[in-house]
N, C-alpha and C positions, 0 to 999 in steps of 0.2 A: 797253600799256606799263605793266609797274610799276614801283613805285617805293617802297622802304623807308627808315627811316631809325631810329636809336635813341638817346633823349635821355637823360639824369639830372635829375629834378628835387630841388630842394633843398626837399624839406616831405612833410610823412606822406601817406599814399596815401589817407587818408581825406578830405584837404584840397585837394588836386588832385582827387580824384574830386569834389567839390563843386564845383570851379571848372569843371570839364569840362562838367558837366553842368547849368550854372547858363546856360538857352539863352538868357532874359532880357539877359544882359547881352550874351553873343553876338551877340544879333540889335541890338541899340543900337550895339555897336559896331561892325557891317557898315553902320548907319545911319549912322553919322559919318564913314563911308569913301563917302559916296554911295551904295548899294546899296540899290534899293526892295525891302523886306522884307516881308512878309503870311502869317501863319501860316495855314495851309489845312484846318487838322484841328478838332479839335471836343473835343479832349482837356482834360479836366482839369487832371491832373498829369502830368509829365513822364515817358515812358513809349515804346514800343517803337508806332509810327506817328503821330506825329508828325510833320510833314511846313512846308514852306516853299517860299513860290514868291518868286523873289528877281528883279531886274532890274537891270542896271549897263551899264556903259560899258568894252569892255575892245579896244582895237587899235582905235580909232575907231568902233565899231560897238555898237550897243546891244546885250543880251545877256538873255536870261530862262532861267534855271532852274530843276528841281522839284528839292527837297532834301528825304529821309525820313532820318526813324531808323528803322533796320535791327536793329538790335541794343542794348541797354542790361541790362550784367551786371555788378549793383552789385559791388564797387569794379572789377571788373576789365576788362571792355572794351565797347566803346561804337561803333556800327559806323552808316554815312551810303549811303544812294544815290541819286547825283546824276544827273540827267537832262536833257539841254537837245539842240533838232534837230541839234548837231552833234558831240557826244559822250556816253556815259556813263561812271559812275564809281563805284567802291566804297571806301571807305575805313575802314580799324579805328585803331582805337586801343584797346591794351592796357596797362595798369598792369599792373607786378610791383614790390612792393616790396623795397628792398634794405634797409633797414633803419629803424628808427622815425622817422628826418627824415628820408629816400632815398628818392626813386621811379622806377621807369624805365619810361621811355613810349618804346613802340614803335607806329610809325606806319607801317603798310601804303597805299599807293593803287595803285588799277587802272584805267587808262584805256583805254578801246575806243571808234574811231570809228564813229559813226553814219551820213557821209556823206565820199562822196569826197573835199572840200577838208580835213574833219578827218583823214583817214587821209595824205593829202599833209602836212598839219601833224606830225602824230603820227610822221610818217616821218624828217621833219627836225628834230625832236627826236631821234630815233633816233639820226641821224648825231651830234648833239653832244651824248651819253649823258653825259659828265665833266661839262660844264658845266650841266646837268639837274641832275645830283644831288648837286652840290656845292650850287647854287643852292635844291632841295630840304632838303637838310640844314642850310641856312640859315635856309631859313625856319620849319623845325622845332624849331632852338635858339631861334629868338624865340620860339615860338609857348611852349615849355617856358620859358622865362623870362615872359613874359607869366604864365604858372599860378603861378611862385614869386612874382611880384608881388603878385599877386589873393591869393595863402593867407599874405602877414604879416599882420600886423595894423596897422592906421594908426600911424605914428608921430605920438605925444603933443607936443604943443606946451608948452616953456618953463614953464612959472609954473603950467599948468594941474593 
């Protein structure tokens, strides 16, 4: 199943690209969502295998997944592949800039079941494809608003 989506960011493409790729906070903030997070790679800097083994709670059921970076093409696109026993999944993300404060992120995923009850799941998503990608492109504008949040800069307090 895939699934696309394309956003506009309000901040230069230098500046999203900073926030995109700042995993640090990523992974804190999948930590505040409950998701047990543990980096699995040995990397230095932030760079092309890099990898995460994560754990959560999703439909009553505990969950573990492997998460790599696949891709990282400074400013422009930045690519994930997820693995866990009942699905995998590729995802890009591409920056094009529209102009000096405009950014447009284009967000590709590709889902394929791994085991019988995921491809019954994946089917009946199938069926309700509107409600998918309405739902997807939801979560994409937050996700793009989340980046124009992270690239202001703190607003100055009164007197200070």
């Amino acid at each position: 199943m895939k699934l696309a989506s394309k956003k506009d960011v309000e901040a230069p493409i230098a500046t999203v690209w900073a926030a995109l790729v700042d995993f640090e906070t990523w992974e804190r903030a999948a930590m505040r969502r409950g998701v047990e997070v543990a980096r699995t790679d040995q990397l230095r800097a932030p760079g092309v295998g890099m990898s995460w083994h994560a754990r959560f709670s999703y439909r009553g059921k505990q969950r573990k997944v492997d998460l790599s970076l696949t891709e990282m093409a400074a400013p422009g696109a930045v690519g994930f592949y997820l693995v866990s026993p009942a699905v995998e999944s590729t995802t890009r993300i591409e920056l094009m800039e529209m102009s000096a404060k405009r950014t447009r992120m284009h967000v590709t995923t590709e889902i394929k079941p791994r085991s019988l009850g995921a491809r019954l799941f994946l089917q009946s998503l199938r069926l309700a494809r509107a409600k998918v990608d309405r739902r997807f492109d939801a979560r994409i504008a937050q996700f793009a608003t989340e980046l124009e949040a992270r690239s202001k800069p703190p607003a100055r307090q009164a007197g200070a």
